[in-house]
C-alpha positions in Angstrom: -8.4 24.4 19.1 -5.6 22.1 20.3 -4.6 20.6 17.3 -2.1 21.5 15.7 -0.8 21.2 12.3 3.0 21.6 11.0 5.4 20.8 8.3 8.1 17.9 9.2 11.6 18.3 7.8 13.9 15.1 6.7 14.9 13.8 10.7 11.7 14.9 12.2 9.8 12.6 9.6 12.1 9.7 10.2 11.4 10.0 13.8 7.8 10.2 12.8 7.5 6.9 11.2 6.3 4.9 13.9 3.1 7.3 14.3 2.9 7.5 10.7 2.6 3.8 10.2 0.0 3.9 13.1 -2.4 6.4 11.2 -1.9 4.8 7.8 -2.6 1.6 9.1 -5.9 2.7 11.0 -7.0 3.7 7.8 -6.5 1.2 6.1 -8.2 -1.5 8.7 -11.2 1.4 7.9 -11.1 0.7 4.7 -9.8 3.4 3.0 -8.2 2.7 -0.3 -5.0 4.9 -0.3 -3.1 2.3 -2.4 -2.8 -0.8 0.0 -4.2 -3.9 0.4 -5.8 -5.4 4.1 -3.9 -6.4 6.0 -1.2 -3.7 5.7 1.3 -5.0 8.0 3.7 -2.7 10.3 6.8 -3.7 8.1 5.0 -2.1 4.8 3.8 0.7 6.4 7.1 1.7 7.9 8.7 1.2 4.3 6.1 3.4 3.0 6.9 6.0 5.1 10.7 5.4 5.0 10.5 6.2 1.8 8.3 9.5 2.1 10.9 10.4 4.7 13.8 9.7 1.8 11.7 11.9 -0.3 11.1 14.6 2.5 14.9 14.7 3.1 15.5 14.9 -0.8 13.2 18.3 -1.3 11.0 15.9 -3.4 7.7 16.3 -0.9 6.5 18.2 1.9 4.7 16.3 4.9 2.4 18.0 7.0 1.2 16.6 10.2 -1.9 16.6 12.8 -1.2 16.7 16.1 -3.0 16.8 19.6 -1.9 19.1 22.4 0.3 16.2 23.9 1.7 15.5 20.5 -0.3 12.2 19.3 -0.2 12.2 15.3 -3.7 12.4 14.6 -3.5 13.0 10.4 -1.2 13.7 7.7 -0.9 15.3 4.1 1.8 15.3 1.0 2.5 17.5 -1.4 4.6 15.5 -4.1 6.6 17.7 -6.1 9.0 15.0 -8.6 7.2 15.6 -12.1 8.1 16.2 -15.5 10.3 19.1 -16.1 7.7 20.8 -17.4 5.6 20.6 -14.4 7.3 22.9 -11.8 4.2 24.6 -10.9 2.2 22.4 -9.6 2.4 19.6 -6.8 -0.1 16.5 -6.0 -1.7 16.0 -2.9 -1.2 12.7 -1.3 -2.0 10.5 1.2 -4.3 12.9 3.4 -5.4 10.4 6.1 -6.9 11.2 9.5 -7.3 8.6 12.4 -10.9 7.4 12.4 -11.1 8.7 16.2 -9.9 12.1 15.1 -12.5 12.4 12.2 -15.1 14.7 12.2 -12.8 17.4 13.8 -12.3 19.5 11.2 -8.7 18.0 10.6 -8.7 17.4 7.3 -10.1 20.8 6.3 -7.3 22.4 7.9 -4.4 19.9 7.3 -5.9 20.7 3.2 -5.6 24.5 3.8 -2.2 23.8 5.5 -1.0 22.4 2.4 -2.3 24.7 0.1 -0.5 27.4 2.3 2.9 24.9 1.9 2.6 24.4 -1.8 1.8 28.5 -2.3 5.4 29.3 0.1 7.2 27.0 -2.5 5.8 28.6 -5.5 3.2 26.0 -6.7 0.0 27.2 -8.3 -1.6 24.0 -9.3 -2.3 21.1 -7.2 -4.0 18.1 -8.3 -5.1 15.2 -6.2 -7.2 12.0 -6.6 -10.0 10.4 -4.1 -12.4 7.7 -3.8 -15.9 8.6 -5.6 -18.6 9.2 -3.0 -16.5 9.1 0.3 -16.0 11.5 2.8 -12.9 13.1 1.4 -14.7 13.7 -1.9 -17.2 16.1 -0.1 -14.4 18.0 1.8 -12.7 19.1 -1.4 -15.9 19.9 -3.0 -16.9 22.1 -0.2 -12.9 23.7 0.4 -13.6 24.7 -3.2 -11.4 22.1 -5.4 -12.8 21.7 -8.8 -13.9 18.2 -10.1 -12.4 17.2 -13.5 -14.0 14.1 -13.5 -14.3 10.0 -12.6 -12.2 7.2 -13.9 -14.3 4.1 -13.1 -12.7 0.9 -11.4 -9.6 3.0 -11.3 -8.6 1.1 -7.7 -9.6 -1.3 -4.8 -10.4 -0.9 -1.8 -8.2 -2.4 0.7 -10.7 -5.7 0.8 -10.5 -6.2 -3.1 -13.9 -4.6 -4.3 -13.1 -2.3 -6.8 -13.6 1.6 -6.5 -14.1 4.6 -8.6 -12.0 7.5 -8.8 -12.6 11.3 -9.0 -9.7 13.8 -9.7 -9.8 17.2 -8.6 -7.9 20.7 -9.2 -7.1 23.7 -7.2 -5.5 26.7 -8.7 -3.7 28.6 -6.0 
């Protein structure tokens, strides 16, 4: 395989913000509800990821990347750490997108075991994450083993406006 995944510290994701923007974009224009709205323009997908860099930096998150052998972002993960005080165990998983023309090569599976690996190295033993009912992502936590809690109906939109249902998930580590 000539992917490869790894973690990006506070300057390596401001550098990657650019290719960030690219991959979040991508998915969006596939329609991927991941909390934007069509058309996600350049300017709100840098800020997006500004901000994940900010967050990077602060020891708030850890971002995981995909890469090809020449070094094209192909996907990304989060683990989001901020929570209640009460919380310090456990991490969400967020924003795990994949470039449509990168999809289908086993990319996702391993940037999810990638961060399951991160979050275990910082001493997290819950993650929880949330997906769109029925779509591809769904199936790959299923079959990497995550447990379903459950669907919230209507809980977003898809980036065109039609509303979409939810399903959490769980993974003890």
């Amino acid at each position: 395989m000539t992917d490869t995944i790894r973690v990006l510290d506070g300057p390596s994701a401001w550098a990657a913000i650019e290719d960030l923007a690219d991959v979040l974009i991508d998915c969006v224009d596939r329609g991927a509800s991941v909390s934007f709205m069509a058309p996600l323009t350049r300017d709100r997908a840098e800020a997006f990821w500004a901000g994940v860099a900010e967050g990077v930096a602060a020891g708030e998150r850890i971002l995981l990347v995909a890469e090809d052998k020449v070094g094209a972002l192909l996907g990304t993960v989060q683990l989001v750490f901020a929570g209640p005080e009460n919380q310090p165990h456990r991490a969400d998983v967020a924003k795990m997108l994949v470039r449509g023309n990168a999809r289908r090569r086993g990319l996702g599976a391993r940037l999810m075991r990638a961060a399951e690996d991160a979050a275990r190295a910082a001493g997290k033993t819950l993650l929880v994450l949330d997906t769109v009912t029925g779509g591809d992502a769904e199936r790959l936590y299923a079959r990497l083993g995550w447990e379903r809690v459950g669907v919230i109906p209507n809980y977003a939109l898809f980036p065109d406006g039609r509303p979409c249902d939810t399903t959490v998930f769980f993974r003890t580590l």
